[in-house]
C-alpha positions in Angstrom: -19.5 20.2 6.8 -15.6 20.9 6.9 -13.9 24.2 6.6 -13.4 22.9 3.3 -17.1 23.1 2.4 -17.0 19.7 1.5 -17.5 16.1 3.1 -14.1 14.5 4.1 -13.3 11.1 4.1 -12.1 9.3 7.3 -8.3 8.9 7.0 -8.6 5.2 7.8 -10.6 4.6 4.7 -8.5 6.2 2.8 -5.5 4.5 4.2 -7.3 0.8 3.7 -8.3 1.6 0.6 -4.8 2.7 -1.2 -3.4 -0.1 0.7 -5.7 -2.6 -0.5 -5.3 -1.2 -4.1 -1.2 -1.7 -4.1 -1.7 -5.0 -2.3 -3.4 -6.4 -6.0 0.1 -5.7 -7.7 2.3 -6.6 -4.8 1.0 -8.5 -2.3 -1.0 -11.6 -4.0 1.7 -14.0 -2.9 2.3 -13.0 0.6 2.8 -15.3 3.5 2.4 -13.1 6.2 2.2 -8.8 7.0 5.4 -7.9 8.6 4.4 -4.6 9.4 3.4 -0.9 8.4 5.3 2.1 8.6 5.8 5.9 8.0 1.9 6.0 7.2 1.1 10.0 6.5 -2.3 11.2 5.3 -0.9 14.4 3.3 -3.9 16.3 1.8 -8.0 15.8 2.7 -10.0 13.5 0.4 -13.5 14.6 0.0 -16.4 13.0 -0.7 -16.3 11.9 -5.0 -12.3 11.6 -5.4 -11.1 9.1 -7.1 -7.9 7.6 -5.7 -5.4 5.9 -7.3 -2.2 3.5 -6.1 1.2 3.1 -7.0 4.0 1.1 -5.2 8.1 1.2 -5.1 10.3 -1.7 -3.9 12.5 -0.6 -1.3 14.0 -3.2 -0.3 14.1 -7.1 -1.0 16.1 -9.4 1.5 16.2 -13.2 2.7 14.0 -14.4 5.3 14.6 -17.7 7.1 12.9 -19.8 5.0 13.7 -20.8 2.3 10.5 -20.3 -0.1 10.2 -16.9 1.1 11.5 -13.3 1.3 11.2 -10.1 2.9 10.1 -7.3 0.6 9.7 -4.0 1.8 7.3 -1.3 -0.5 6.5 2.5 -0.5 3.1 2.8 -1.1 1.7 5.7 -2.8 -2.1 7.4 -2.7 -3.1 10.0 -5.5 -5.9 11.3 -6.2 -7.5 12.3 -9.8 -5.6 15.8 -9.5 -2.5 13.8 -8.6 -2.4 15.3 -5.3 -0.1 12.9 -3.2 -3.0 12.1 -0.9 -1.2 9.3 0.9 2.6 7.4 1.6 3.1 4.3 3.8 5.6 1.5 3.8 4.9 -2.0 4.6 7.2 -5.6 5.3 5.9 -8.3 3.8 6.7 -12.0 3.4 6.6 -13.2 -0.1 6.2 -16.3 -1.7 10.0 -16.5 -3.7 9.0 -17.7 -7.3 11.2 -20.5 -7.6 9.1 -22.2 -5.3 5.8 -21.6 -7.4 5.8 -24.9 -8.6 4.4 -25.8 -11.7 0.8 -24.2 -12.6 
């Protein structure tokens, strides 16, 4: 056991995790992963924390195609004592709406 007298989790489980909770909400119409950034594991997770995701647009710019963009989002990782467990950024290209087409 840790110095924490509990089982920690393995920071890349917690990173994939977070991340693949914030890509539901932002991500479902990407073309393609530009890149990750700025990725900081802040406090332990132990074994039986719930984590939670939320996401901020940074920054939304064209890309050179047309149908697409380049958004960039700050992820965030809390968990159920709103402990900011983890922060990350990520580039992605996304889908511009007006080329949805009809559903």
């Amino acid at each position: 056991l840790s110095p924490l007298k509990q089982r920690i989790s393995y920071g890349g489980v917690n990173f994939s995790l977070v991340m693949g909770l914030a890509s539901q909400d932002t991500c479902e119409n990407a073309l393609a992963e530009l890149g990750l950034d700025n990725i900081r594991l802040l406090v332990p997770v132990v074994h039986g924390d719930t984590l939670y995701a939320y996401s901020e647009v940074l920054k939304a710019e064209p890309a050179e195609r047309e149908d697409a963009g380049i958004v960039t989002f700050r992820h965030y990782g809390v968990n159920q004592r709103d402990e900011l467990v983890f922060q990350g950024e990520r580039r992605v290209l996304l889908k511009r709406r007006s080329h949805w087409g009809d559903r």
